[in-house]
Structures are given as structure tokens and as C-alpha cells.
N, C-alpha and C positions, 0 to 999 in steps of 0.2 A: 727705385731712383735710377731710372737710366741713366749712363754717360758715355763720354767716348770709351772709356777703356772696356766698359760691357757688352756694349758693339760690338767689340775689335774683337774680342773674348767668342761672341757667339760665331762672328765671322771666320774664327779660325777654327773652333767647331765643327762648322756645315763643310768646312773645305777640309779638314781631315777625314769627318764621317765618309767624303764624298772616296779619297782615296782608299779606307780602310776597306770600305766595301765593295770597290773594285779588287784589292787585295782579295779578301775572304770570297769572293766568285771564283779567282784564280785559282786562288790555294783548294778551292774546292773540288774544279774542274779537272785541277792536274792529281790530284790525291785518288780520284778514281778511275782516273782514263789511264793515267801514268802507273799508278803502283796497286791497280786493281786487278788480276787476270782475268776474271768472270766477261763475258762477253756485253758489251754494250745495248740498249736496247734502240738507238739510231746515232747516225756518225753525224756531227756538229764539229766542225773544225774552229780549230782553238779561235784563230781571225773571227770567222763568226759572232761564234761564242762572245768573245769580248767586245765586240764591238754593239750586240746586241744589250749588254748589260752597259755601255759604257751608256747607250740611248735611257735605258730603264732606270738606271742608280738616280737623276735627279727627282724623277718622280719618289721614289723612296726617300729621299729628302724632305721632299714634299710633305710627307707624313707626318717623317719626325717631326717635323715644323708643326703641323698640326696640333701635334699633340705635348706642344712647348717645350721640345730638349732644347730649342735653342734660346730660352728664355729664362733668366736670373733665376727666378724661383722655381727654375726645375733644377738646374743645372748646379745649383748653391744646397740643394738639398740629396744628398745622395742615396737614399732609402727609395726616393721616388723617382730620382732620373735613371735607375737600375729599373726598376717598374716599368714606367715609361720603356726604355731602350727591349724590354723582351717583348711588350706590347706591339709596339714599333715594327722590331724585327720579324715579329709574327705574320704581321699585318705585309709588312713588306713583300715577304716571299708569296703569301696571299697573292698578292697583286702580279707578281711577273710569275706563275702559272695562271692566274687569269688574261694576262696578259699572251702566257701560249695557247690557252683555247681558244681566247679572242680573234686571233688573226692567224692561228693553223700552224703555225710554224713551230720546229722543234726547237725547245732553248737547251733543254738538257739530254747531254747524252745518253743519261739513267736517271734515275727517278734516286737514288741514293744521291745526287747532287747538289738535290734542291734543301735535302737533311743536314748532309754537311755545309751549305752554303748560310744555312740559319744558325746552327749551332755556331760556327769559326765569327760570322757578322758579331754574334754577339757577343761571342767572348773576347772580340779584339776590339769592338768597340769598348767596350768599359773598360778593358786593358788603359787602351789611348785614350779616355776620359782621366782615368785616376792617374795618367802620369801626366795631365794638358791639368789634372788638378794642382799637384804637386808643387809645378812649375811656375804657377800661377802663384802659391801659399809663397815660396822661395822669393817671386822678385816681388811679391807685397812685403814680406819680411825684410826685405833692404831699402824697402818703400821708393820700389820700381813699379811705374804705372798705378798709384793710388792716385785715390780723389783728397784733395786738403779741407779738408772741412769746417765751416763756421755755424755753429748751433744758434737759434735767438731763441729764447723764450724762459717760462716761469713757471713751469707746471711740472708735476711730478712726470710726465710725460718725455718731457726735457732730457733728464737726468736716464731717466731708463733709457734712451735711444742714444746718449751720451756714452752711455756703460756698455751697450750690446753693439754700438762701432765701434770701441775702442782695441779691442782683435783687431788689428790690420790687417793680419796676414789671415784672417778667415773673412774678413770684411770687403775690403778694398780700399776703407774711407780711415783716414788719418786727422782726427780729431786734431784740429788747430788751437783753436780758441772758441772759448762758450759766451755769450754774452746773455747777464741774466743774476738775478740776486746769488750768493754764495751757496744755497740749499740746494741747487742742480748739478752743481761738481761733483762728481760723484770720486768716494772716497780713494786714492792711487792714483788719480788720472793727472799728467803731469801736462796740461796745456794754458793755455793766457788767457786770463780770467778777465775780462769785460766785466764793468758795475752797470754800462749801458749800449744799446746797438748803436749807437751815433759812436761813438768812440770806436771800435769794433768795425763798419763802413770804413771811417778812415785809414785803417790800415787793411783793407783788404791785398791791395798790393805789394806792401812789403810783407805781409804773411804769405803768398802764393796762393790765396785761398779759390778753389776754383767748384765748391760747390755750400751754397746756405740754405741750411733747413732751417725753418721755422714753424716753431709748436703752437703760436699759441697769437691770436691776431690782438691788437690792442683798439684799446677803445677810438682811438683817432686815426680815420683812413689815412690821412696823410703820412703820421709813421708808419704805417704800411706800405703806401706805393714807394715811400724812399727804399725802404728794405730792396724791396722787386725793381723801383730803378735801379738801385745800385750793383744788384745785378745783372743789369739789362748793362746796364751803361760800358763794365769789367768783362761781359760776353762771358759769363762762369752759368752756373746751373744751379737756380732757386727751386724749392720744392718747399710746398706747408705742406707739413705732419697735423690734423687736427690733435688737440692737449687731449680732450676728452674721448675715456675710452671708445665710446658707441657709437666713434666714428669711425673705428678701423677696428671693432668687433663685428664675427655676422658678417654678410655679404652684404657688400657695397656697390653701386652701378652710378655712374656720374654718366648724365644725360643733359639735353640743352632743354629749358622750359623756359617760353619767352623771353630769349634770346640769354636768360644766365646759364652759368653750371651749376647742376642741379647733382645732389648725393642724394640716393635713394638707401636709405639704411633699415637691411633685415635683422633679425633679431639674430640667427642663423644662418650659415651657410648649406644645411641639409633644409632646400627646401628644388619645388620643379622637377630634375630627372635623377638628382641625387638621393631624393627619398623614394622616388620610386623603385629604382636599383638596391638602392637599401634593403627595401622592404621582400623585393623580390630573392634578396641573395637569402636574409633571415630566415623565408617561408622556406627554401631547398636548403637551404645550412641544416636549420634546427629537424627538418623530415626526415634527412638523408641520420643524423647525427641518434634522433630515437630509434629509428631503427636497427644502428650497429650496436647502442647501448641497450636495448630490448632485455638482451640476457642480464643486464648486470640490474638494471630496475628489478628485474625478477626477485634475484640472489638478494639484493636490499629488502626488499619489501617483506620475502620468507623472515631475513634477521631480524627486522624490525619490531613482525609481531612475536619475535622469540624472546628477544632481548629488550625490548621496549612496547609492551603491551598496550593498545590501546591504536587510538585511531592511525593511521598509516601515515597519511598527508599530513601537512598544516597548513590550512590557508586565511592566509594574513592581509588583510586590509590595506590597500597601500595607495598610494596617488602617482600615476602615470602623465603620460602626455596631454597637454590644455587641463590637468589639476583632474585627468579621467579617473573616479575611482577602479581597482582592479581586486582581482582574489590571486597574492601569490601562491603560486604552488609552491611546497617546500619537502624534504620528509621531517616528520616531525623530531626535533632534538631535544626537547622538553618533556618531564612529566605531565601526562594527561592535564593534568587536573591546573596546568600553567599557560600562560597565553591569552588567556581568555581578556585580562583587563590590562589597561599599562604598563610597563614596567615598573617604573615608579610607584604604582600602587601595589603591587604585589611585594617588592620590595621591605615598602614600609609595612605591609600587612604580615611579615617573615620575622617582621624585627631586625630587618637591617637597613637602618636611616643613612648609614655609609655607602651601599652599594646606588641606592635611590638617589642621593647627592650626587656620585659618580656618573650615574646613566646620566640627571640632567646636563649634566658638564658636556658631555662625549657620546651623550645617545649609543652607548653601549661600555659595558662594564668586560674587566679583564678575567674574572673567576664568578662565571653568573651558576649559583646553586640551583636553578632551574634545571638546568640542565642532566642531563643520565650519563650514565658510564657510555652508553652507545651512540648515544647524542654526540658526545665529545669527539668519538670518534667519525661522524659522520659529517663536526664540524670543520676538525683541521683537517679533514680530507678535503674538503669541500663538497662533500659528496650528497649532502642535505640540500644544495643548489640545484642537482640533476634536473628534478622535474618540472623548473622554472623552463626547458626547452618548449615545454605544452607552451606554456604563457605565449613563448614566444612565436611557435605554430599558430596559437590563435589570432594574432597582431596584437598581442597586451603587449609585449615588450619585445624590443631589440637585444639580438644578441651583445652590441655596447651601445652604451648609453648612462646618462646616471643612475645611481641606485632611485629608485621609485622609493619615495618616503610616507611615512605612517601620516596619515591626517592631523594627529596632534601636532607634528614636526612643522606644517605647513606654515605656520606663526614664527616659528623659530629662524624662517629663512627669510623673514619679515620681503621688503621688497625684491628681492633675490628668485623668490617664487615663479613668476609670471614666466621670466627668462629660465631659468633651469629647465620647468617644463613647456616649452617650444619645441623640443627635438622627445621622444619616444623612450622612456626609462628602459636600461636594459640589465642584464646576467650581470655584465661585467663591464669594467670603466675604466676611466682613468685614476681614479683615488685607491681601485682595488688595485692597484699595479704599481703604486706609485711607489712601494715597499716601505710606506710611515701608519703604523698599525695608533700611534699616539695624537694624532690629529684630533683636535677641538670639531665640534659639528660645524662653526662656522669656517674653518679650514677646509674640511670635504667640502661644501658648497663651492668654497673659490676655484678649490680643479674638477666639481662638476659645470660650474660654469664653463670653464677656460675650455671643455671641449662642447657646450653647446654652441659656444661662438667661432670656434675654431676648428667643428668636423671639418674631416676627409674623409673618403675611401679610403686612403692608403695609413689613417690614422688609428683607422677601425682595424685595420688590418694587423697593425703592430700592436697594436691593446690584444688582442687576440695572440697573439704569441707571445708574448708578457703573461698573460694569463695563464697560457701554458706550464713555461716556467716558475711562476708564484705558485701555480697548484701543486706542480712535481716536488717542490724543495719546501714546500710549507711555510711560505713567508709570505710577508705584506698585509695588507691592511683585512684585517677581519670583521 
């Protein structure tokens, strides 16, 4: 939801970047010409120098823009506008040494320049990010420069987008008044409760309200265009939230088709160059990763037939991407003579109708007798996981992704299925990280959804270091 203040916000941004990184070129130039003694490898006088960079920095703006620091959802996200900003900066200094081949001229007096000029860029740019942050949290917290905001609608949609502006000072937008049955208030929130939008319209004025979202269209156009007159009329900033999920799940594209607007709704946002990158980083991930683990597969595989006699692997039936059957690799943590049929049948064929009740509950039990003294161990290591890398070498799975489910399971996700697999089952997810080992089967499903509809790169990337630490410390979901 644009407004002026997010503007104003990116505007002051790109005019900071612009000085910062004039700074960090200086601080560069004088750091090695000034307090280096080693001899130069061409003399660039400082005029020059700066003047050269003063031409080059908006093109390096240029970039950033490119690659949206100066847009809400980079900039509102910090995990990624850190990403972004060394990307950026990478790319930057790229550009002005292609910039001195291009045209012959020297920019740097030494090639140690161009090191320090990237290293200082980026560390004073997020420096002046997290205090242009700070600053920003401060006079939303005295509810300087918010938006006042008027919610319309009835869907549970409502309430949730109610709850998650209500952070001013992480938001911007300062919940006014909701109009809308009593069930969307959400619990604590202390604003002026509308029973209808006509009433709500009438005091747009005396509330200052200067931006209306609306969730959820009603059956008569006419209550509609008054909404959006009534915005029109107040010169404030209307925006519809569709109520239903599967309109801001997945990637969305609004295009004109004879002469309307038109949403184009993906199941996913991993589809086009996203998956191909994906697919690409998995194949040099998982290659690069057997090989450095080469020796320990060994040392496993020796213990295995020591301590758990019998076949080495276990490969387990599972359903991947578009419902793909697959063969997981695993090493086996079970007795031989286990595996072979459901759990639930084995279970009850054990004489134990308790554990069999469990598993259908949670699709996996907390003390399963299947399992060996070595198994155990090979479980809370994670270490029975290792050879799912093959899988992933072969394009059965993504290193993240959802867990790939047993074909029985496939019913149990009743209409949830179709969407779950859209995106490529992988190792590791979001449910494994999520550090709740008590999750219902239909609980896993909603946070394996929530990242089919809502990959990233940079999503995949933190699940991966999540996974790190849940492996090292022995926790989270098993």
C-alpha cells in the first residue's frame, strides 16, 4: 500500500545511499593513498577521483533501484534488504571497473581501492539503513508520519490484517476504526467500532482517516463505488485486500484483458526463473555437499553393517512434485524385518493398538519400537537424512521444500494435496524448523502450504540455516 510517507521514506533512502557512497569512495581513497606507504600503481588526484565517482554513484543507484531497496517490501524486511544491499554493492563496484575498461581511464589509484570501497559502501550503508530504521520505529511510535486507517469488511481476512497493522511503529498505519460485524476486532485492539460502512464514511473527517482498506466486495456495486467515492471525494488512499486466501497466495500478475483488470492467480510463486535457479543451485548444493561428506557416508555405512545388520539404505515410497511417485533414500533406522507395510499395520500386528492410534493422529509416534539402538542414534542426529542428498542430485527433491508424503497420507491432505505439491518436496522445510515436534498431520500441512505459496530465495535460504541449528542442538520437529 503506497502512500506519501513511503515515498518520502524511499526518497530519503536513495539521497542518503547517494551521499553514503560518496563517503565510503573517499574514506576509501584517503585510507590507501593517505595512510598506505606501499607505492601506488597510477596517480589519480583526489579532484578527479571524486568527481569521477560523483558521475558513477547515480548509476549505482540505478541498481539498487533495480533490485528494490527502495521499495517497502525490501526495505520493511531486513533479512533481504541486507541480501540485496551486498548484492547491489557487489554489482556496483562490477560496474565502475567496467566502467574503467570501458573508457581507459584510471579510477583507482590501486587496485586495494576498489576492496576497500566495497567492503566501507556496505558496511555504512546498513549502518545508515538501521539508524534511517530506528528513526522511522521512533516517530511512528509518537504516531509521527502514520497513515490513519479505516478497515471495511467481514471476513476473517479483515481481522488478520487488522492485527498485523496494529504495530504502528513496525507498520506505519494506525488503526482508526473498523467497520464490520463485532468478529473482526481483534482481541486488545482499542479503535471505533463501526456496526456499518455508511456510518464509518460519515466520519471519515472527523477521524483524520487518510487511508481505507477494504477486504471484501459486497453484493451491490453501488455500496462499493460509495466506499471508493468516498475516497475519491476525502482525496485519502483506498485499497481492496481480496478476503480470500488465493488471492494474495502464490504469485499474482494484474494485467488489463478487454479493457478490465485482470489477476492472474499462480498456485506458487516458485515458478519461470525462480525454479530454474532453484533447481540449479540444488544440483551444485547437494554435488558440492557428497562430496565433502564422502568420508562420513563411509564411516556410517562400515557402523551400520556393525551395529544394524542388514540392508544399508531404506528406500521409502513417497510422493513428490505433481503427486511424482519417488524412492527416498534414507539409512536405515529400523530392524530389517520393519518397513516393509504401514505403520499402523505393523503396529497393530506388535500388539500395540496405542502406538497405531498415535501414528494415525500425528503420522508419527514419539517412542516407535521399530527402531535399533543405532537407528536412534542415527535419528536425533539426523544423520539417517544424509543420503536423501542423492534424491536431491537426481531432481527427486529440493534441498527445501515440503516433506514429500507416503501415498496413504495423500487422502489425509484431502483437498490441500494438489497445492502442497506444486513446488518440489525437499530434505528440509519449514515444519522442520519450526521447533513444534507436537504438531497434528493437519498442522504440518498448513506450514507446508504457507511456504508453497509464499517461497523465496532468501526463504530457502534462512530454512537452511534454521536447519543447521535444529540439527546441531537436537531440536524441532522430527
Amino acid at each position: 500500500m503506497p502512500s506519501k510517507n513511503t515515498k518520502f521514506y524511499s526518497l530519503v533512502l536513495v539521497i542518503a545511499d547517494f551521499f553514503v557512497l560518496l563517503l565510503a569512495f573517499t574514506a576509501a581513497y584517503v585510507l590507501r593513498v593517505q595512510y598506505d606507504p606501499r607505492p601506488l600503481v597510477s596517480q589519480v588526484y583526489a579532484s578527479d577521483y571524486f568527481i569521477s565517482f560523483l558521475i558513477i554513484t547515480p548509476f549505482w543507484i540505478l541498481v539498487f533501484s533495480t533490485l528494490g531497496l527502495y521499495q517497502a517490501n525490501t526495505y520493511n524486511r531486513r533479512l533481504i534488504e541486507w541480501g540485496k544491499i551486498a548484492v547491489g554493492s557487489f554489482i556496483g563496484i562490477l560496474l565502475v571497473i567496467g566502467w574503467q575498461y570501458a573508457t581507459g581511464s584510471e579510477l583507482f589509484p590501486a587496485r586495494l581501492v576498489a576492496v576497500y570501497a566495497l567492503v566501507i559502501s556496505f558496511l555504512l550503508i546498513l549502518l545508515v539503513r538501521e539508524a534511517l530504521r530506528i528513526t522511522r520505529s521512533l516517530l511512528f511510535y509518537f504516531d509521527r508520519g502514520t497513515s490513519r486507517v479505516l478497515i471495511i469488511g467481514d471476513s476473517a481476512a479483515t481481522r488478520d490484517i487488522a492485527d498485523n497493522l496494529s504495530e504502528t511503529h513496525r507498520s506505519g498505519y494506525k488503526i482508526v476504526a473498523i467497520a464490520g460485524p463485532k468478529k473482526v476486532l481483534p482481541p486488545g485492539l482499542n479503535v471505533i467500532h463501526f456496526s456499518s460502512f455508511e456510518k464509518a464514511l460519515d466520519q471519515i473527517k472527523q477521524l483524520r482517516i487518510t487511508t481505507i482498506i477494504q477486504t471484501d466486495l459486497y453484493d451491490s456495486s453501488e455500496r462499493n463505488q460509495r466506499i471508493l467515492g468516498a475516497a475519491q471525494t476525502n482525496h485519502i488512499s483506498y485499497n481492496f485486500i481480496p478476503g480470500e486466501a488465493e488471492f494474495y497466495s502464490g504469485k499474482n500478475t494484474v494485467d488489463v484483458f478487454l479493457g478490465y483488470p485482470m489477476i492472474s492467480v499462480s498456485q506458487t510463486p516458485l515458478i519461470g526463473w525462480g525454479a530454474i535457479a532453484k533447481q540449479i543451485f540444488d544440483v551444485i548444493a547437494s554435488f558440492i555437499l557428497i562430496i565433502v561428506l564422502s568420508p562420513l557416508y563411509l564411516i556410517l555405512i562400515i557402523l551400520q553393517a556393525i551395529f544394524n545388520p542388514g540392508p544399508v539404505f531404506y528406500i521409502s515410497d513417497r510422493l513428490s512434485q505433481f503427486s511424482k511417485p519417488i524412492g527416498l533414500i534414507k539409512f536405515r533406522s529400523m530392524s530389517a524385518k520393519y518397513g516393509k507395510k504401514d505403520a499402523a499395520i505393523e503396529f497393530r500386528e506388535m500388539g500395540r493398538p496405542d502406538l497405531a492410534k498415535e501414528y494415525a493422529k500425528h503420522r508419527k509416534v514419539s517412542n516407535d519400537p521399530r527402531i535399533t539402538k543405532f537407528g536412534h542414534f542415527l535419528r536425533i542426529t539426523s544423520l539417517d537424512e544424509l543420503p536423501q542428498l542423492i534424491n536431491v542430485f537426481r531432481g527427486d527433491l529440493s534441498l527445501v521444500g515440503p516433506r514429500p508424503i507416503l501415498p496413504q497420507e495423500i487422502n489425509l491432505a484431502k483437498g490441500s494435496a494438489a497445492l502442497l505439491h506444486s513446488v518440489k518436496s525437499g530434505v528440509t522445510g519449514l515444519w522442520q524448523v519450526s521447533g513444534r515436534s507436537n504438531l497434528s498431520f493437519n498442522e504440518r500441512i498448513e506450514l507446508e502450504l504457507f511456504y508453497a505459496q509464499n517461497w523465496s530465495f532468501w526463504l530457502d535460504i534462512k530454512i537452511l540455516f534454521k536447519t543447521i541449528g535444529v540439527v546441531l542442538n537436537k531440536r524441532g520437529a522430527k
